[in-house]
C-alpha positions in Angstrom: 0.0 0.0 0.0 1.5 3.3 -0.7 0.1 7.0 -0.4 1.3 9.8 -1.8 2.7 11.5 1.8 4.1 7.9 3.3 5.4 7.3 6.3 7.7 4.9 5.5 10.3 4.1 2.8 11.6 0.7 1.1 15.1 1.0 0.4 15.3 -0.9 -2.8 18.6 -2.2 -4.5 19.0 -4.7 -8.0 21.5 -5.9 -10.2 21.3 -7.5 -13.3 23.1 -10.2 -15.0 25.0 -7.1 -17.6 26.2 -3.7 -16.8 26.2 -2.4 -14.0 25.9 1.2 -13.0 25.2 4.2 -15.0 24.9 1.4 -18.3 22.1 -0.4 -15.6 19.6 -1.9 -18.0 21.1 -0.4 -21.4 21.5 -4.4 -22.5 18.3 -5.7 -22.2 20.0 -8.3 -19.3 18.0 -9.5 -16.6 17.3 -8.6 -13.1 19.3 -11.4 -10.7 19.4 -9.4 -7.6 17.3 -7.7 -5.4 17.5 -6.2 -1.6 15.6 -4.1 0.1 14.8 -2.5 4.0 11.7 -0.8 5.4 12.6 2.6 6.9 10.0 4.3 9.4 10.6 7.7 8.6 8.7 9.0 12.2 10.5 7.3 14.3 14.0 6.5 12.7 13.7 2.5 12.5 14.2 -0.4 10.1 12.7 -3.4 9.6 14.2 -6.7 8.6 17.3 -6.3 5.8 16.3 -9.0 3.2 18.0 -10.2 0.0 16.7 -12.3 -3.1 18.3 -14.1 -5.7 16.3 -13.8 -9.2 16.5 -17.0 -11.6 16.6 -15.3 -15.1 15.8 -16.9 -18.1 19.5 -16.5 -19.4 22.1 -17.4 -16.7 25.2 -16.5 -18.9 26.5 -13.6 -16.5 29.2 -11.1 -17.9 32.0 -10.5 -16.6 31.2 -7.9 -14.9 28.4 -8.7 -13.5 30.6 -11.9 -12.3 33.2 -9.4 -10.8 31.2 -6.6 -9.3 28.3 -9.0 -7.5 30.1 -12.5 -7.0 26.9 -14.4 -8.0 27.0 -17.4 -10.1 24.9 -19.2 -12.7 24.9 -22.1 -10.2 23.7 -20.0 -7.3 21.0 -18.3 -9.8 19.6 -21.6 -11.1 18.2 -22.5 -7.5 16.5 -19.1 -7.2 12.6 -18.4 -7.6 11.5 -16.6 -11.0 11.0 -12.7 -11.0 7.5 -12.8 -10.5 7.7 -15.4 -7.5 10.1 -12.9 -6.1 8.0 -9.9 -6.3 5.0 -11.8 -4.5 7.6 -12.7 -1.6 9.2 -8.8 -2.0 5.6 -7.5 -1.1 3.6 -10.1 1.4 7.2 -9.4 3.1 6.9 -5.6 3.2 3.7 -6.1 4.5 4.6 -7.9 6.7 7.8 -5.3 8.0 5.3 -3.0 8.0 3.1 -3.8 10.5 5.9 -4.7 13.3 6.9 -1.3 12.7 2.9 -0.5 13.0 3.0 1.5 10.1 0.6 1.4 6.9 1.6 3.3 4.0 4.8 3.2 2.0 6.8 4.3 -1.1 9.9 2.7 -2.7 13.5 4.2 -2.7 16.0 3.7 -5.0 19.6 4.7 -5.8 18.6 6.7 -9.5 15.9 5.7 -11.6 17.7 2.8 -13.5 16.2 0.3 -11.7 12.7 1.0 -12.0 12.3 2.8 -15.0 14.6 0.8 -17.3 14.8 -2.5 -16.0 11.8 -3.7 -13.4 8.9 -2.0 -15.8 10.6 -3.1 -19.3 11.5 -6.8 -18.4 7.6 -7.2 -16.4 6.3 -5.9 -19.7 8.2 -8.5 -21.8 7.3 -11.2 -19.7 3.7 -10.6 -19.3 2.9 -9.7 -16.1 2.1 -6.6 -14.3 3.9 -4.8 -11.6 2.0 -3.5 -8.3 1.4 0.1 -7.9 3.7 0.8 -5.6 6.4 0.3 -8.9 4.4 3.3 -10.3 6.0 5.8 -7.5 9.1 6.4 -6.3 11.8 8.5 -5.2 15.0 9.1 -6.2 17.2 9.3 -3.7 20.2 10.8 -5.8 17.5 13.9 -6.7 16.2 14.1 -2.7 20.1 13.9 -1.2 20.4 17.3 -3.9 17.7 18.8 -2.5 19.1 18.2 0.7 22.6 18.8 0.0 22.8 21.6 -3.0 26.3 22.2 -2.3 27.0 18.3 -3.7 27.7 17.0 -7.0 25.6 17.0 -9.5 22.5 14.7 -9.9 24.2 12.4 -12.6 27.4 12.4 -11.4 25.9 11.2 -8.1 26.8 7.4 -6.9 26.0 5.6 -3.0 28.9 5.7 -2.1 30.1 9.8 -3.2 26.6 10.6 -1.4 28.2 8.3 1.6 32.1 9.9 1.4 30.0 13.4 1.4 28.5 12.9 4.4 31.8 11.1 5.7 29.9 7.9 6.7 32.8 5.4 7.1 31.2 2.3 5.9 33.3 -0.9 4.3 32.1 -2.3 0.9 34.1 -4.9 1.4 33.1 -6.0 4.7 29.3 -7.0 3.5 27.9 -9.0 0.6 27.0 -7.2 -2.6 23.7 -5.3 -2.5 23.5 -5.6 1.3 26.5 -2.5 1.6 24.3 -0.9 -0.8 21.1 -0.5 1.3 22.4 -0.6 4.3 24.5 2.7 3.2 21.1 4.3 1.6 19.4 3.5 4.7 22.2 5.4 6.6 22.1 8.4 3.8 18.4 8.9 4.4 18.8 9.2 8.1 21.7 11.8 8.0 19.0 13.9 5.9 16.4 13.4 8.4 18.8 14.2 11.2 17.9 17.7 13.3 20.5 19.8 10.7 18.5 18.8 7.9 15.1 17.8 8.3 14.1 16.8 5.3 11.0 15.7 4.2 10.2 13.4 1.2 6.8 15.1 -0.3 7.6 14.6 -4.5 8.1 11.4 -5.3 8.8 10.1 -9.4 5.7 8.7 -11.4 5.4 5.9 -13.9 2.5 6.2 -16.1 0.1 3.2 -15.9 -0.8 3.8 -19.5 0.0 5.8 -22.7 -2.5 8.6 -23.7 -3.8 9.9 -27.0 -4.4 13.0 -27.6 -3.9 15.6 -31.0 -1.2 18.1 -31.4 -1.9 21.1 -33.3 1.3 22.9 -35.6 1.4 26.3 -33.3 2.3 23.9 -30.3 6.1 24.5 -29.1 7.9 21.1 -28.9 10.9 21.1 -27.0 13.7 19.4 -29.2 15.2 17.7 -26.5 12.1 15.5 -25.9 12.0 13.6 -29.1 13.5 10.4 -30.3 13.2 8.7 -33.3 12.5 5.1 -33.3 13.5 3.2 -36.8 12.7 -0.4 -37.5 9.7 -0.8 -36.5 6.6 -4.1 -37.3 4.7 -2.7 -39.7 1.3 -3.3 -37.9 3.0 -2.1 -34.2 0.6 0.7 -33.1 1.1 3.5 -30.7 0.4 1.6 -28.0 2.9 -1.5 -29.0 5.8 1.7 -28.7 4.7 3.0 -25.5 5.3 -0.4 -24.2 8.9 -0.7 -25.9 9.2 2.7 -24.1 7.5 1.5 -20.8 8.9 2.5 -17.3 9.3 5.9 -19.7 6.7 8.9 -19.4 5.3 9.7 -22.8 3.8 12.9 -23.3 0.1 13.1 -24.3 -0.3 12.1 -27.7 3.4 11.7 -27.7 3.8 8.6 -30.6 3.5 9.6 -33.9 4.3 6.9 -37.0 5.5 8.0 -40.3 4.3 7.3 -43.0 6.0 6.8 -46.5 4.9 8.6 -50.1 2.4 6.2 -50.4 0.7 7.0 -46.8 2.0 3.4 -45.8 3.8 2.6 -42.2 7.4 3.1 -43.3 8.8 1.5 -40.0 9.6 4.8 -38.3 7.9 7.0 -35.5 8.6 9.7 -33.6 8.4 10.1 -30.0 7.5 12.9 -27.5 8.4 12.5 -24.0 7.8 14.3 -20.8 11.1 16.0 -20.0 15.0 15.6 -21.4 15.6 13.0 -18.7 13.1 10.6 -20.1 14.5 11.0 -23.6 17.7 10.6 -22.3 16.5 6.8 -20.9 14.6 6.1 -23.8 18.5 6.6 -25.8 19.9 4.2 -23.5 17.1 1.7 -25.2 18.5 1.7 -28.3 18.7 -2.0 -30.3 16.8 -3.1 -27.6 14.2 -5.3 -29.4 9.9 -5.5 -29.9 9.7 -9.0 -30.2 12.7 -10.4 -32.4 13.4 -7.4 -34.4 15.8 -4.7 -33.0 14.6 -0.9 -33.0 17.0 1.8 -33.3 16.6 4.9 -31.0 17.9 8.3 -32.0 17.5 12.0 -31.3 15.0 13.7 -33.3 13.8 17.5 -33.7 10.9 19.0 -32.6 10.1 20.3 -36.0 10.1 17.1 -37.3 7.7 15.3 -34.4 5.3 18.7 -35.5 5.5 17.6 -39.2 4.4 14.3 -38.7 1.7 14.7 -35.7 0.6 18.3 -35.9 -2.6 19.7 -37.5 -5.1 22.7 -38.2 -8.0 21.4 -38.9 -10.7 22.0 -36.5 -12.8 18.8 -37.5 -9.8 16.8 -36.8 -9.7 18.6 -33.3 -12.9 18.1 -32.9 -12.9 14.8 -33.7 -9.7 13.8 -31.6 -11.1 15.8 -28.7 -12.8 12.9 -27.1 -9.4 11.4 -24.6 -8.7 7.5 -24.1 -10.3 6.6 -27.3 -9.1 3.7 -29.4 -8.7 4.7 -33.0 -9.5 2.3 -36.1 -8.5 3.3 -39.6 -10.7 1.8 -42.6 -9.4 2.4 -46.2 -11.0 1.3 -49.3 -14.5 2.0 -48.9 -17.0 2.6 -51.2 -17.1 6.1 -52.4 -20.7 6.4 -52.2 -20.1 5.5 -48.5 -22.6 7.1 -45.6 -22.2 7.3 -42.1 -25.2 5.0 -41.6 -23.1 2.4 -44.0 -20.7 2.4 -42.1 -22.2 1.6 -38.7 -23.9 -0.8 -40.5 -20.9 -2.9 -41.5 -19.0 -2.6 -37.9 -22.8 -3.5 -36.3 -23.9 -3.5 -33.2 -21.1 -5.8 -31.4 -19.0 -2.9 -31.9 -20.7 0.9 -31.2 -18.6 3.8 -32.4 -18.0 6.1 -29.7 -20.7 9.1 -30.2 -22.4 7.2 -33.4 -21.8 9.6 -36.1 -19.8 11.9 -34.5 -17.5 9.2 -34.0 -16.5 9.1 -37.8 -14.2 10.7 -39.5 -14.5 10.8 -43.2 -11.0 11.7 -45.6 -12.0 14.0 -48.0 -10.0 15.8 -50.8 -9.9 19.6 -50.4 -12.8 19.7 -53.3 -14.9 17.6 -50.8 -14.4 13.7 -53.2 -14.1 11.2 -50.8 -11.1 9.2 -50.8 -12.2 6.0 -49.8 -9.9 6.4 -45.8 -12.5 6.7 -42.9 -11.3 6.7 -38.8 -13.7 5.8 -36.2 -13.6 5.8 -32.6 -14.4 3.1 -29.9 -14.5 3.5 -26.5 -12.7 0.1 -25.1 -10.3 -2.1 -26.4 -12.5 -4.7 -26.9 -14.9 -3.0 -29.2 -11.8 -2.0 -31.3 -10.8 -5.9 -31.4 -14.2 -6.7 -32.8 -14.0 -4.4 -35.2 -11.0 -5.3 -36.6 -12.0 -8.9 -36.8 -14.0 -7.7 -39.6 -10.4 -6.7 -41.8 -11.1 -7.9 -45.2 -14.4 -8.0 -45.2 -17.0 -6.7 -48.1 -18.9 -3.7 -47.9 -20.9 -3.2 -51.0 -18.8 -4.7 -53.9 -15.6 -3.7 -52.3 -13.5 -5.2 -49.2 -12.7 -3.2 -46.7 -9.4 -3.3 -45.0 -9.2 -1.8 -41.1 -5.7 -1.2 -38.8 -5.1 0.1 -35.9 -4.3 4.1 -35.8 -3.2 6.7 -34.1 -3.9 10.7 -33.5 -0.4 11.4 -35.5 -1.3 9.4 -38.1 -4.7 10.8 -38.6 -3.5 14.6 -39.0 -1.0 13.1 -41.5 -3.8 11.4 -43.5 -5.8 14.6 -43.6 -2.9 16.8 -44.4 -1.7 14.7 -47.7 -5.4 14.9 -48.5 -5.5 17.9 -48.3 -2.2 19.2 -50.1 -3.4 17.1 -53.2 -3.7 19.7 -56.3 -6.7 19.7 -57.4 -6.5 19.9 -60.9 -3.6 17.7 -61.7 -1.1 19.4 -64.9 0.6 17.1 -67.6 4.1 17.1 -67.0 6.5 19.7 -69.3 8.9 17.6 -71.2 12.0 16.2 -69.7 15.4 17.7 -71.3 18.9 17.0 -69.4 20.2 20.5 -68.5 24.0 18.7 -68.4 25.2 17.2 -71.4 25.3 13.7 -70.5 28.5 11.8 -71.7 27.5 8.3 -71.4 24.1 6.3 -71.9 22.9 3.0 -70.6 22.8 0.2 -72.9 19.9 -0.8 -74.8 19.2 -3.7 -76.8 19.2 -7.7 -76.5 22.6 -8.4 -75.8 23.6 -10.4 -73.1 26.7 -8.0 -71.9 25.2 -7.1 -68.2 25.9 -9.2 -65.0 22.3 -8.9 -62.2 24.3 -9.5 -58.8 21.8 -10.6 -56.2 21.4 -11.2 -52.6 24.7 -8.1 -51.8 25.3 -7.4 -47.9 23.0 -3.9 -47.1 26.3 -2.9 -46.0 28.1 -3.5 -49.3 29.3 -0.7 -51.8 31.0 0.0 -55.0 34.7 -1.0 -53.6 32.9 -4.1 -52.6 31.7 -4.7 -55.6 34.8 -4.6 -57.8 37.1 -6.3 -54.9 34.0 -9.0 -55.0 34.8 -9.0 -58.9 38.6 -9.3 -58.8 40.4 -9.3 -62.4 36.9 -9.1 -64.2 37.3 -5.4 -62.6 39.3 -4.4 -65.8 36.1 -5.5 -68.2 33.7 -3.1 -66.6 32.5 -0.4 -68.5 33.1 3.4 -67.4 30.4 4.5 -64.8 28.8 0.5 -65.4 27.8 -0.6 -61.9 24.4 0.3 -60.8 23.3 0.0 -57.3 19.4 -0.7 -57.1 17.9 0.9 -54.2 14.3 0.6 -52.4 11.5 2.8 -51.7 13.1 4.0 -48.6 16.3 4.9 -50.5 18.0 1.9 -48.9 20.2 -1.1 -51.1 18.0 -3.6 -52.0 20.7 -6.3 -52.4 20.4 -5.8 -55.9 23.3 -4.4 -58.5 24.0 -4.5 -62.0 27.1 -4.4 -63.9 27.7 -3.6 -67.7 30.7 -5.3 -69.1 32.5 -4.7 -72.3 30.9 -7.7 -74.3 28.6 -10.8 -74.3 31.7 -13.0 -73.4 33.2 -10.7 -70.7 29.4 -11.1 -68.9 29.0 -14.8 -69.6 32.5 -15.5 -68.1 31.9 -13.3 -65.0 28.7 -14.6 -64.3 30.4 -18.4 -64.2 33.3 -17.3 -62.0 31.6 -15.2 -59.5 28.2 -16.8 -58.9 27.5 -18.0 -55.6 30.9 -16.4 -54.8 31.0 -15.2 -51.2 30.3 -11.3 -50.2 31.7 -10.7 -46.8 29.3 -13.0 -44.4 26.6 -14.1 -47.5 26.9 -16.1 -50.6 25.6 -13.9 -54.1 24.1 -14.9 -56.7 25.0 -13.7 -60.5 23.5 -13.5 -63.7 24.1 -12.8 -67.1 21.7 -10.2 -68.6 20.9 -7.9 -71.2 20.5 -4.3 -71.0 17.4 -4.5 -72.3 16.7 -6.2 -69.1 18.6 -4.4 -66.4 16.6 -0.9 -67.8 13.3 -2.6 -67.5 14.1 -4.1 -63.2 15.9 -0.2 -62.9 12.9 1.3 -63.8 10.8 -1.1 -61.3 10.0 -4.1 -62.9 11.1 -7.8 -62.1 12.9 -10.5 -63.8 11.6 -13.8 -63.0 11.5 -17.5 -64.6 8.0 -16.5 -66.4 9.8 -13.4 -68.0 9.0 -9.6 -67.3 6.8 -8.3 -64.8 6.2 -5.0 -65.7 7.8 -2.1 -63.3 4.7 -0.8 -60.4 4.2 3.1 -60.1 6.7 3.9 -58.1 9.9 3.6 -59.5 13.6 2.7 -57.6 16.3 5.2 -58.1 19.9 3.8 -58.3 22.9 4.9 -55.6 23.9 6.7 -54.1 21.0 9.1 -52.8 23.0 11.3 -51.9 22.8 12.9 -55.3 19.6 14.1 -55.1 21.0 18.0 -56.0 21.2 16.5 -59.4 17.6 16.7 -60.1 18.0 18.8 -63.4 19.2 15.7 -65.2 16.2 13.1 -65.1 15.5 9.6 -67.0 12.7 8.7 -68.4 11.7 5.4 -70.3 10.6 6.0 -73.7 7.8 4.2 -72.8 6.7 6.6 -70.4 7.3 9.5 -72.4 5.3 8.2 -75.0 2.3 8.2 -72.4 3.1 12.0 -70.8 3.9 13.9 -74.1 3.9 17.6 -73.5 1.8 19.8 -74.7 4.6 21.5 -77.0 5.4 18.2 -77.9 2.6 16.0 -78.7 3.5 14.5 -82.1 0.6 14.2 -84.8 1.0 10.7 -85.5 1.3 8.0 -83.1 2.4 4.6 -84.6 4.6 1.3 -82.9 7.2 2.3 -85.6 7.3 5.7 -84.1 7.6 4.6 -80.9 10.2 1.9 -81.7 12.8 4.7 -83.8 12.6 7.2 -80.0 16.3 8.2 -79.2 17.6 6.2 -76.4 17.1 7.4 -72.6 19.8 9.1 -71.0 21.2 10.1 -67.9 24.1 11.9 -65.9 26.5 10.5 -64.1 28.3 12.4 -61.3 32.2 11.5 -61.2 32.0 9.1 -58.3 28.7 7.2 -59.4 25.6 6.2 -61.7 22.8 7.4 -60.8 19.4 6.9 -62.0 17.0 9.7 -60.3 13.7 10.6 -61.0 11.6 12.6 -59.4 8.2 11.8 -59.0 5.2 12.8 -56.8 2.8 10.2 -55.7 -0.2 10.8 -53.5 -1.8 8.4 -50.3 -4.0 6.5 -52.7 -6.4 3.7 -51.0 -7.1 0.7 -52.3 -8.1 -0.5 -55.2 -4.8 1.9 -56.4 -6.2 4.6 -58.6 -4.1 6.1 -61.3 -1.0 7.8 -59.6 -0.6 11.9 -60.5 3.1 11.0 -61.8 4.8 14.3 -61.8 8.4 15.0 -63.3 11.3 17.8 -63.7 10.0 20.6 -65.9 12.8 21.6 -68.3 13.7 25.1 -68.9 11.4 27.0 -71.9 14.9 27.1 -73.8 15.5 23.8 -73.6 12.4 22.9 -74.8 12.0 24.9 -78.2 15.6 23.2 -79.1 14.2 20.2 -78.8 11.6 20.7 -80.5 13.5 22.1 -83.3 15.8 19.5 -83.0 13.4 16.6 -83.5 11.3 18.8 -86.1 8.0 18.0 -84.0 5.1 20.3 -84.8 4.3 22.7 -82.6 0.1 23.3 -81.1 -0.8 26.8 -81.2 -1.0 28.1 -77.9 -4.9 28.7 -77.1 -5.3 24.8 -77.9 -5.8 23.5 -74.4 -5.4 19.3 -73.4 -8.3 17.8 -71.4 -7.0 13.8 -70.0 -9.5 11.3 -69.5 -9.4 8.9 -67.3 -11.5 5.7 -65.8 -12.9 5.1 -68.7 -15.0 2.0 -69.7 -12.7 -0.7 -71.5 -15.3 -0.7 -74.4 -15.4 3.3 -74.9 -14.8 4.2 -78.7 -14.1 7.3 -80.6 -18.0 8.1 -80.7 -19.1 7.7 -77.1 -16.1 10.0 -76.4 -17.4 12.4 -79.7 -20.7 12.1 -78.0 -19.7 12.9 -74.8 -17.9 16.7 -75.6 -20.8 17.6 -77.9 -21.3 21.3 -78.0 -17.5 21.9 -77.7 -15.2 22.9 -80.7 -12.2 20.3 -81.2 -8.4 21.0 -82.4 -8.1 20.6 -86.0 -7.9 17.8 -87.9 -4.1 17.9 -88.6 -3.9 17.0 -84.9 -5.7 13.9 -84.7 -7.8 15.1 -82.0 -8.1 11.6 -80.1 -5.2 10.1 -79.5 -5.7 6.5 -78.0 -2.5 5.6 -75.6 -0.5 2.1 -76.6 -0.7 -1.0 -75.1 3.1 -1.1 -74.2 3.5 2.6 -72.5 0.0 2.0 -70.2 2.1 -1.0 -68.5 4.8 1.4 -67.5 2.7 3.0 -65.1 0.0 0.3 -64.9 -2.4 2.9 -65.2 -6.4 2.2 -66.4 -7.3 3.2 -70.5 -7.0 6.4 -71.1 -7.5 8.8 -74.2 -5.6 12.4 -74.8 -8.3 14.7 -76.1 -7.1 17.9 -77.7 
């Protein structure tokens, strides 16, 4: 039983089977010790010293740990498990408490290591909760401060400099390890309630029992010293799966926001807002620790970036994230002729949305179209878990897919909703601003080498040591390292050798030749090939997939300034001609005689960049806005003189269609624009898009009107 004035104290003490000290808990290790004493603070007494071994599930003890505390795996293996411990550590206290006739109590420990990063973390792990007197504590490093300003510094602070300060003249080496410990805090807490000092222990530390949501609007200040960013992270882990990688930690209100990638997807990052600079610090000390058996890495963040993630304006959103302790559900890919009343229909009444209709949240572009995203509110966990039993399931003609989200994540939503143009523009042509002196090959000869299955960690030195002599048949600027969404090696590379012969013999030296720690894999390709899986397609033993949307730049990013200079598949730019560009005449022929793409290469590297711009689409995909570099006015006239391409006369305006029916001819489409006036005839007004460029993009039919 504790109370927030007690009056009495527990001494506590633990070790675990790592570091030790200021690195207490940093390694994940396992609590193996603990001690502890009752002090009545009224009248000056203790109660019975006591001291319990731990069993941990890993009795491998570093060094250390072997040095510092003496303990053995042998010793350990006869000890009770943590939780049978802390059963005995409080029908014990109990127990201390009445002899000393006393009732209330509150723990105290040297720092906040022990609590905050090791009993809460490894209690969360293991399933099992803590009793509240783990939720408040005091520090006795902070109180001796308090007592003694004239000391060192809080984190600087140890037992035994708050023991040589007060000149107690106690032996470590006369008592077992852990006993010294809290017999010497016991002493400490006496000198400070000695007649000189009186002090009195009034504000003790709190552990928050549980996380809470809240939103964060853009004109908040966010202290940069109270965010970390977490990297690595399960893809379905909500906010509440990271507050309880963080727990023992203090998270602000509204505190976890996840990131989101370009296509509104979990990328595997979030940031997190804590209380104060000492809880970030702790939640540093956590990094590689792991969320079941993947490893999260823990760094310092901005507080300019947590606002661009979680903050918001909108006072609907506010509105609708108002209502505190609410568990949010996100459903994407709904009908767009979706109502509220369909809505509660499908979740039904097993699981009631918090407020019925004001519970839901409907995504809207900034021209009020839905997009197909919905939130929705539920009061309890369990109603949330019943909902999301229903993932997958079909309202209308459509499924309907339903995740767990967070406040963060809905101001992100609405704010790439809301930043979508709403008129989207055709792209202006593409035109390399730097002369580019060397091309990627074309064509059906086998003279490229795929390398598959490279270390992440491995580069372009790795690369050519991996290829030995073969090094000296590479062509100039001829090794291309394929990256992923997230700008990160994919473990993919391609090499262009100097002939057929060069590749074949390569790719029957080297393959399955070891890479540092992993065997990799290598093929002999054409260059045909290696531009189709650079621009996002995939080779495989039924042939070519075609490439997705999105497309993969090659290494390094760090080249991004060179954005001038920009590639494009002839494909593609047969199916975004410009509108000072748009040939009269569009024939296979034509599109088979298109000059060959070309790049720019800075000194060190290749690089294939592109720039696109892709917005949060919901599923079924709709046709991506696929927006590229625009090339100087200058630029474009030469080209157009250069490839002798008519130009349209300015009023003519371009109108794209798009979604149309598979079946739709030249006279529904006639049909449908009757009353307006069309280009001229020398224009071919309709232009109907090939076969081959529409799988670039794996966009829906579409027509060009003029």
């Amino acid at each position: 039983m504790t109370a927030s004035h007690s009056d009495s104290l527990v001494v506590l003490f633990g070790a675990t089977a790592g570091a030790y000290g200021a690195k207490l808990g940093s390694d994940e290790r396992e609590l193996i010790l603990l001690v502890w004493q009752v002090v009545d603070l009224q009248n000056k007494k203790v109660g019975t010293l006591h001291k319990s071994l731990v069993k941990a599930d890993n009795l491998d003890l570093s060094d250390q740990c072997r040095e510092v505390s003496g303990l053995t795996p042998e010793g350990l293996g006869k000890a009770e498990p943590l939780d049978r411990v802390l059963q005995q550590f409080s029908q014990l206290v109990s127990s201390d408490l009445k002899v000393l006739g006393r009732s209330s109590y509150t723990l105290c420990s040297d720092g906040q290591l022990l609590i905050r990063q090791v009993l809460h973390p490894e209690t969360s792990k293991k399933n099992f909760l803590l009793s509240d007197c783990f939720y408040s504590f005091y520090d006795l490093r902070k109180e001796f401060h308090t007592c003694y300003p004239s000391s060192a510094a809080v984190k600087d602070q140890t037992i035994k400099t708050m023991a040589e300060y007060l000149g107690l003249g106690t032996d470590e080496a006369e008592e077992d390890f852990g006993v010294w410990q809290v017999k010497t805090m016991v002493a400490i807490i006496f000198s400070m309630l000695s007649e000189g000092c009186n002090h009195i222990f009034t504000e003790p530390e709190t552990v928050k029992h549980k996380y809470e949501t809240g939103p964060c609007s853009k004109s908040e200040t966010v202290d940069s010293e109270t965010v970390i960013r977490a990297r690595g992270l399960p893809w379905q882990s909500s906010d509440q799966d990271i507050a309880r990688f963080f727990k023992g930690l203090n998270i602000a209100k509204g505190g976890v926001a996840l990131c989101l990638n370009s296509q509104g997807r979990r990328n595997g990052e979030a940031l997190v807002r804590f209380v104060n600079s000492e809880q970030r610090d702790l939640a540093l000390e956590r990094h590689k620790h792991h969320m079941g058996s993947r490893y999260i890495e823990v760094y310092k963040a901005t507080g300019e970036e947590f606002l661009k993630i979680a903050g918001g304006t909108s006072n609907e959103v506010a509105q609708f994230l108002s209502k505190e302790n609410q568990v949010i559900i996100r459903m994407r890919g709904l009908p767009f002729t979706a109502t509220q009343e369909d809505v509660l229909g499908f979740l039904g009444p097993e699981c009631p949305v918090t407020g019925g209709k004001e519970g839901l949240l409907f995504v809207k572009y900034p021209d009020g179209r839905p997009t197909g995203d919905a939130f929705v509110l539920f009061s309890c966990e369990e109603y949330a878990q019943n909902a999301l039993k229903k993932h997958k399931e079909i309202l209308g003609k459509r499924y309907i897919e339903l995740f767990r989200s967070t406040a963060a994540e809905v101001q992100q939503v609405l704010n790439r909703y809301m930043s979508t143009p709403l008129i989207p523009t055709l792209p202006t042509p593409i035109i390399p601003v730097i002369p580019p002196p060397y091309t990627i090959a074309t064509g059906s000869v086998r003279d490229c080498v795929r390398l598959r299955g490279l270390p992440y960690t491995a580069g372009i030195d790795d690369i050519l040591e991996f290829m030995g002599d073969a090094t000296g048949d590479i062509k100039p600027h001829g090794v291309h390292m394929v990256l992923n969404q997230q700008g990160r090696p994919s473990g993919d590379a391609f090499i262009q050798m100097k002939s057929a012969d060069k590749a074949f013999m390569v790719a029957q030296k080297c393959h399955k030749k070891m890479m540092k720690d992993r065997y990799v894999e290598v093929f002999q390709c054409s260059g045909e090939e290696m531009n189709f899986v650079l621009m996002g397609g995939t080779l495989n033993r039924s042939g070519l997939s075609p490439p997705p949307c999105k497309l993969p730049c090659l290494s390094p990013p760090a080249y991004a300034a060179f954005q001038t200079a920009a590639v494009i598949p002839a494909e593609a730019a047969a199916l975004y001609q410009p509108q000072a560009l748009l040939p009269s005449t569009r024939t296979p022929q034509a599109s088979a005689a298109a000059p060959p793409t070309v790049t720019y290469y800075p000194a060190q590297a290749a690089q294939l960049y592109m720039n696109y711009t892709a917005y949060y689409p919901s599923p079924p995909v709709s046709p991506t806005t696929v927006g590229y570099i625009a090339a100087p006015p200058g630029a474009v006239a030469a080209a157009a003189t250069a490839t002798h391409t008519p130009i349209l006369p300015q009023p003519g305006a371009l109108v794209r269609m798009q979604g149309l029916p598979y079946n739709t001819g030249m006279k529904e489409i006639l049909s449908f624009f009757q009353g307006y006036q069309y280009a001229p005839d020398d224009y071919n007004g309709l232009i109907q898009l090939s076969d081959q460029a529409r799988s670039v993009l794996q966009a829906p039919k579409e027509w060009v009107c003029l």
